[in-house]
KOLFI-959166 format. One record per residue (C-alpha): x, y, z; residue in three letters; residue number from 1. Coordinates in pm, whole numbers, plus 50000, padded with zeros to 5 digits. Layout:
<doros>
+-------+-------+-------+------+-----+
:  east : north :    up : rest :  nr :
+-------+-------+-------+------+-----+
:     X :     Y :     Z :  ala : NUM :
...
+-------+-------+-------+------+-----+
</doros>
This chain:
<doros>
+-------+-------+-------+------+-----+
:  east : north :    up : rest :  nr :
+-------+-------+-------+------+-----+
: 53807 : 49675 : 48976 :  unk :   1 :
: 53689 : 50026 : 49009 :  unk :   2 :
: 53383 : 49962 : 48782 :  unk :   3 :
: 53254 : 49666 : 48938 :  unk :   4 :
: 53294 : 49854 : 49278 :  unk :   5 :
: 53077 : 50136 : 49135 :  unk :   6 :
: 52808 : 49856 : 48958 :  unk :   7 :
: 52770 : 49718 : 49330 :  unk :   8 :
: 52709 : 50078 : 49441 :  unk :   9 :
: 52423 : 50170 : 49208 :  unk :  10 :
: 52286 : 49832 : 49267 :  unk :  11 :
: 52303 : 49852 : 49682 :  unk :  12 :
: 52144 : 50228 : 49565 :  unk :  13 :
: 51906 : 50120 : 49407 :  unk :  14 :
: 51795 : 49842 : 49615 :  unk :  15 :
: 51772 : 50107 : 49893 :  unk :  16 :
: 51559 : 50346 : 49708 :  unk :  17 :
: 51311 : 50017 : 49707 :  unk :  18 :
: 51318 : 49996 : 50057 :  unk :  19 :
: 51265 : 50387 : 50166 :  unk :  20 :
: 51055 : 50524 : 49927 :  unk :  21 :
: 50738 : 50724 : 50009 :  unk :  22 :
: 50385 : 50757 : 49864 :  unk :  23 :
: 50274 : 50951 : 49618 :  unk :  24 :
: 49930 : 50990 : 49631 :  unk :  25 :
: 49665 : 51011 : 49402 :  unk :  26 :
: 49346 : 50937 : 49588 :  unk :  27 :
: 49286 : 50984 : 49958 :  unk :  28 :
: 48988 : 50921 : 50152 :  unk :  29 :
: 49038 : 51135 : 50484 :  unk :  30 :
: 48716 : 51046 : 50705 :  unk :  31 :
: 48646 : 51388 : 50803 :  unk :  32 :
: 48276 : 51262 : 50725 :  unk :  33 :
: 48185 : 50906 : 50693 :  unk :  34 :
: 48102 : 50977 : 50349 :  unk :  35 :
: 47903 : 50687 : 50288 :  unk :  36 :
: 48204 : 50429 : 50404 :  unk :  37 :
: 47968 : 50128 : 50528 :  unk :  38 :
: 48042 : 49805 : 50732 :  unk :  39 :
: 47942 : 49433 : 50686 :  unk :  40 :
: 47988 : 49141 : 50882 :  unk :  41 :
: 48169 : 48834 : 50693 :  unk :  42 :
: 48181 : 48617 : 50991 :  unk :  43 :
: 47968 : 48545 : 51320 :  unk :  44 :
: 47634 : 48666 : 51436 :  unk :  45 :
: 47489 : 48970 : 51465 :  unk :  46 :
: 47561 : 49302 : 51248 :  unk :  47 :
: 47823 : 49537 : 51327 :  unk :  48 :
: 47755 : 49895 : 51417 :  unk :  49 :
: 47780 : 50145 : 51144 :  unk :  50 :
: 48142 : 50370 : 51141 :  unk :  51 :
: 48148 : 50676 : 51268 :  unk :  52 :
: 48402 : 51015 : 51155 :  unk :  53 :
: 48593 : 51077 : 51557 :  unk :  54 :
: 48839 : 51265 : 51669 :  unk :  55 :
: 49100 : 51028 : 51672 :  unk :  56 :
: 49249 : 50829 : 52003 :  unk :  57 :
: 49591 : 51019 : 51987 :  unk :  58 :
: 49673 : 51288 : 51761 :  unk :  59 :
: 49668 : 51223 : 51411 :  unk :  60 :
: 49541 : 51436 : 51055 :  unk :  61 :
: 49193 : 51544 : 51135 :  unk :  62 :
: 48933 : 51281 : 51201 :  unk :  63 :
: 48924 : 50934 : 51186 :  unk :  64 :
: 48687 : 50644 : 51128 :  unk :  65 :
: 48597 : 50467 : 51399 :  unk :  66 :
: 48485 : 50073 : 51326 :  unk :  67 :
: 48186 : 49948 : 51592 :  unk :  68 :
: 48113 : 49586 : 51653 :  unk :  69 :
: 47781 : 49635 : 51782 :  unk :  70 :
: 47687 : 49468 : 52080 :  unk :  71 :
: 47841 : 49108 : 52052 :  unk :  72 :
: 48178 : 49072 : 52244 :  unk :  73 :
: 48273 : 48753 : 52024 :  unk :  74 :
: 48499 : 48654 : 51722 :  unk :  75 :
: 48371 : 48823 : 51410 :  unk :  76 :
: 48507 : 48937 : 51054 :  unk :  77 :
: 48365 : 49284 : 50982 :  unk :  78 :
: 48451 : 49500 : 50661 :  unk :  79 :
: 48459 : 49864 : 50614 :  unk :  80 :
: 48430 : 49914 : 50240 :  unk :  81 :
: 48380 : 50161 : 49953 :  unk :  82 :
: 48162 : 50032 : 49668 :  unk :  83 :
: 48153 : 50323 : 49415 :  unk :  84 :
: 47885 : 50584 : 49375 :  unk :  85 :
: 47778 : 50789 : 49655 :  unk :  86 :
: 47998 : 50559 : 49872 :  unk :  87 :
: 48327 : 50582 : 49903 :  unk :  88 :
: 48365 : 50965 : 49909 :  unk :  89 :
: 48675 : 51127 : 49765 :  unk :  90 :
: 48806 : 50751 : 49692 :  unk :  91 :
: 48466 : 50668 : 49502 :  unk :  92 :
: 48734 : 50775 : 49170 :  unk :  93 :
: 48958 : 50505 : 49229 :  unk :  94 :
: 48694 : 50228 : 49185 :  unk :  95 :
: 48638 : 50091 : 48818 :  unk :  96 :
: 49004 : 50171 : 48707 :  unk :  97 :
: 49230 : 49900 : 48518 :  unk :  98 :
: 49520 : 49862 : 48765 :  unk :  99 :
: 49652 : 49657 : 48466 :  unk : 100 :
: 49739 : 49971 : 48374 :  unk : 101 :
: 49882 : 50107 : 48667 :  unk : 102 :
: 50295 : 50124 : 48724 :  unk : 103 :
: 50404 : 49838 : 48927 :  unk : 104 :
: 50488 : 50067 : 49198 :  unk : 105 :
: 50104 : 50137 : 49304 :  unk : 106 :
: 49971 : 50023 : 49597 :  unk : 107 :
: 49676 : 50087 : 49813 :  unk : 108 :
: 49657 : 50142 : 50196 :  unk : 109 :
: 49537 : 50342 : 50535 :  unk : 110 :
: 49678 : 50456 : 50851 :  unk : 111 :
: 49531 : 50197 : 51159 :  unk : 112 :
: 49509 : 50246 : 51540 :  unk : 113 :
: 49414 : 50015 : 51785 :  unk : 114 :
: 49313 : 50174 : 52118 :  unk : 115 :
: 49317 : 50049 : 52464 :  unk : 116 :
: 49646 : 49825 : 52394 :  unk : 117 :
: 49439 : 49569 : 52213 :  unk : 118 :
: 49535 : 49491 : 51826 :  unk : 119 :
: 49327 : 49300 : 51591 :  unk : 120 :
: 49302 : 48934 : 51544 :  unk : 121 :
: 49350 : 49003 : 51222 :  unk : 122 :
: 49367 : 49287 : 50973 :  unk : 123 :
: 49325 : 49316 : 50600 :  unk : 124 :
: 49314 : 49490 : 50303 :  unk : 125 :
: 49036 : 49305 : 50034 :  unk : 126 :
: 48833 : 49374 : 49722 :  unk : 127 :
: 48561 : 49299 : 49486 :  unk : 128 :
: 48557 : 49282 : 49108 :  unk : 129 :
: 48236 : 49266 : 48892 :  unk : 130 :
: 48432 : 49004 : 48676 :  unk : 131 :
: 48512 : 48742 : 48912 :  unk : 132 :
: 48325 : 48582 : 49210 :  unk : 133 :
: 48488 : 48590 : 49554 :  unk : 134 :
: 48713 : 48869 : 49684 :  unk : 135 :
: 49067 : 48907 : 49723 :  unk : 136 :
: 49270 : 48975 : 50012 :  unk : 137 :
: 49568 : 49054 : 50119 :  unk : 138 :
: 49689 : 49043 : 50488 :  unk : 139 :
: 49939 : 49259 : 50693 :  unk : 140 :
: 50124 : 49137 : 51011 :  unk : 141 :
: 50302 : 49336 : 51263 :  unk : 142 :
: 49972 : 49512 : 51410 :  unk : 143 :
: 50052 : 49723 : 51739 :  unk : 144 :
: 49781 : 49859 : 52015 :  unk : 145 :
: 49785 : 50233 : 52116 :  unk : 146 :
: 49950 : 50377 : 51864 :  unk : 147 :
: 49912 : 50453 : 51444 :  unk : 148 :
: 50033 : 50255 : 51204 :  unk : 149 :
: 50084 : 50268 : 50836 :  unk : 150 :
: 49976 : 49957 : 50583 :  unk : 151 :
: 50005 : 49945 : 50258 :  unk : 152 :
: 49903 : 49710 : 49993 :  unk : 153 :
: 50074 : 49684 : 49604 :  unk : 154 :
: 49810 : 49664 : 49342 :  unk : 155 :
: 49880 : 49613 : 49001 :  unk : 156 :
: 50013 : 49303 : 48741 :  unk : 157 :
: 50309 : 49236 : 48912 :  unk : 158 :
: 50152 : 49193 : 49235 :  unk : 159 :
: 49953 : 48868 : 49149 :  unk : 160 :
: 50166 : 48660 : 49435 :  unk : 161 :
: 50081 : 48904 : 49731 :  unk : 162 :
: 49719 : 48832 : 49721 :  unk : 163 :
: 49503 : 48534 : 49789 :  unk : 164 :
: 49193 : 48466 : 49619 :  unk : 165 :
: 48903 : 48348 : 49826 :  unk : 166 :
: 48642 : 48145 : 49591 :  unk : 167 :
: 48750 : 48374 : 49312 :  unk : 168 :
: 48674 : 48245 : 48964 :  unk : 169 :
: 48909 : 48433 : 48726 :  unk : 170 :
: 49272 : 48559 : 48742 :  unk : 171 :
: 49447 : 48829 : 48977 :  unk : 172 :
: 49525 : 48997 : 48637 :  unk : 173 :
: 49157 : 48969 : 48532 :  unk : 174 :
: 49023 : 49094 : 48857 :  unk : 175 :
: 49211 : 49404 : 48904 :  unk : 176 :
: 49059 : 49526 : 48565 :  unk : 177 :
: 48703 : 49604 : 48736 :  unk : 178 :
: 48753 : 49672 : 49073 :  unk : 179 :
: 48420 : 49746 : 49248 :  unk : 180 :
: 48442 : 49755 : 49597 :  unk : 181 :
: 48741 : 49754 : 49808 :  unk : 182 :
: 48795 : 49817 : 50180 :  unk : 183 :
: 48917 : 49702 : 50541 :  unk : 184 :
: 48862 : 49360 : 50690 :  unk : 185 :
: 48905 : 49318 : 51043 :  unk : 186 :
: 48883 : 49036 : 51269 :  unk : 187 :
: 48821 : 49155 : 51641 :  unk : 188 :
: 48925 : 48908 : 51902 :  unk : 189 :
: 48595 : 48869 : 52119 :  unk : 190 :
: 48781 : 49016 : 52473 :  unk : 191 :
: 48533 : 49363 : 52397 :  unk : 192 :
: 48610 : 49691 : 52444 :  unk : 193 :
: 48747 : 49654 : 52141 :  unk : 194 :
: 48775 : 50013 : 51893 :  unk : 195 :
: 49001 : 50060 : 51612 :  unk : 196 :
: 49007 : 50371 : 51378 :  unk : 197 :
: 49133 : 50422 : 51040 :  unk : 198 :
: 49230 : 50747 : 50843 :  unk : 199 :
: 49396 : 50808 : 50494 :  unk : 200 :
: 49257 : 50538 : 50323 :  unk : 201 :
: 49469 : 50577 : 49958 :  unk : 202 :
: 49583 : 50483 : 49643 :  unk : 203 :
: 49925 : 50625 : 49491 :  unk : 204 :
: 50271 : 50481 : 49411 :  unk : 205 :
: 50591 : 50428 : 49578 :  unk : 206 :
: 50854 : 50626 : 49500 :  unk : 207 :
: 51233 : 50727 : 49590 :  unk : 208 :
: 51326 : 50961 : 49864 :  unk : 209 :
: 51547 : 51227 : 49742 :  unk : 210 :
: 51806 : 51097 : 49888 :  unk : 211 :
: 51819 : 50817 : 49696 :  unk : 212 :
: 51835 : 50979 : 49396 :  unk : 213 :
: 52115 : 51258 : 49482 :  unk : 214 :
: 52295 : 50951 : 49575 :  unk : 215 :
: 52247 : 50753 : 49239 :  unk : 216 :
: 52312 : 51061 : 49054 :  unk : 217 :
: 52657 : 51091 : 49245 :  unk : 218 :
: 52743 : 50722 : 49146 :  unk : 219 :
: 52657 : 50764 : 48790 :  unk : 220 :
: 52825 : 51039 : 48764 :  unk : 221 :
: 53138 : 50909 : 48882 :  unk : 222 :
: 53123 : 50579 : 48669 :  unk : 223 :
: 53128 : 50805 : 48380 :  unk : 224 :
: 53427 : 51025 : 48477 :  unk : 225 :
: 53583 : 50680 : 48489 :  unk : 226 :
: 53505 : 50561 : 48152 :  unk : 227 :
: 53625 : 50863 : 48036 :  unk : 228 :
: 53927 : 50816 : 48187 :  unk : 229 :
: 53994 : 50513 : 48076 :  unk : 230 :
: 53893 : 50594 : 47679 :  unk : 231 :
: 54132 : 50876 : 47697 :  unk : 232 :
: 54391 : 50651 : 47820 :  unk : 233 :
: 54358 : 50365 : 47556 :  unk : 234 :
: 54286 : 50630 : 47267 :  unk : 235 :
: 54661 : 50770 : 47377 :  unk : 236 :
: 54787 : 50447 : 47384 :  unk : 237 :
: 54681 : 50409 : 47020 :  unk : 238 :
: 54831 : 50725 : 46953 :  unk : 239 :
: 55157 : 50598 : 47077 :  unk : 240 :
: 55126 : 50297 : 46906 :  unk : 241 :
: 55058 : 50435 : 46567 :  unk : 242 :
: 55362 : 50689 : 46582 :  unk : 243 :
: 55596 : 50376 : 46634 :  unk : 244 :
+-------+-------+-------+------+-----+
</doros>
């Protein structure tokens, strides 16, 4: 009874260290400069404004990018995007990689505000790969005004289900081998007035808090002190046995 007490334990542990785990990071574009982040417009008329390194709306870490829609007050898709090169500054290193490769755990992400109380029609994270036609995408929900927020996207083999291909011509798996542009796409609602900054634009992996593992390590450790227990008592049992 004991044991299967203690295998429900680790396994409620470990399905908590899934659900509160925290980044670690291996690339991080921070916006302090633009560094050559552009914008495109997927959807309506007109061209969007190019983005712009700001102090940020409320307090956050250093600057921010700031998205512009130009001058049309309407529905439109825009994108925000690195594309390798010049582009894409201290995340340029992140394009090209196999994420075939990468532990299932990796994801990619950025912190998002929307200002004035207005959120997004809709908010994405997308990319390109020179071996396939279309993009991917995948979408978050949840998206407050006035305040940050923190999305994250996973990224590797096992994360074929979470994104939708749009007119894509090869597999999730093939795509994520030659990643060559990947950014933000945001869909702004038409009311105007409408500005939404972005910051910590990343790439890393999730992994435990601390907690989580003191805790497993506590569990484990305990299971084994009652194995032991038990082999000691059925080895003197033998002993008994034999001297019969």
């Amino acid at each position: 009874m004991r044991r299967s007490v203690m295998v429900f334990v680790i396994a409620v542990l470990l399905g908590a260290g899934v659900g509160r785990s925290a980044i670690f990071i291996t690339d991080i574009e921070r916006w302090d400069t633009v560094n050559g982040w552009q914008a495109s417009r997927l959807q309506g008329s007109g061209s969007p404004g190019d983005p712009t390194s700001v102090s940020p709306s409320q307090p956050h870490d250093g600057n921010a990018l700031q998205s512009n829609q130009g001058t049309v007050d309407q529905f439109t898709t825009d994108r925000i995007f690195a594309d390798g090169g010049a582009s894409g500054g201290a995340f340029a290193a992140a394009l090209g990689l196999d994420y075939t490769l990468s532990p299932a755990s990796t994801v990619v992400g950025f912190d998002f505000f929307g200002s004035e109380d207005i959120s997004p029609d809709g908010l994405s994270m997308y990319f390109t790969s020179t071996n396939s036609a279309g993009y991917w995408l995948y979408t978050f929900s949840g998206i407050l005004g006035n305040t940050w927020q923190s999305f994250d996207a996973p990224i590797s083999s096992s994360s074929d289900g979470s994104w939708l291909g749009v007119g894509t011509s090869t597999t999730f798996a093939q795509a994520i081998t030659a990643i060559n542009q990947i950014g933000i796409q945001i869909t702004y609602t038409g009311e105007g007035g409408e500005l939404y900054q972005f910051d910590n634009f990343r790439r890393g992996y999730m992994v435990p808090e601390p907690g989580t593992y003191a805790a497993l390590g506590f569990a484990l450790s305990s299971l084994g002190l009652t194995f032991r227990r038990r082999l000691n008592g059925t080895v003197d049992r033998i002993k008994t046995m034999l001297k019969a």
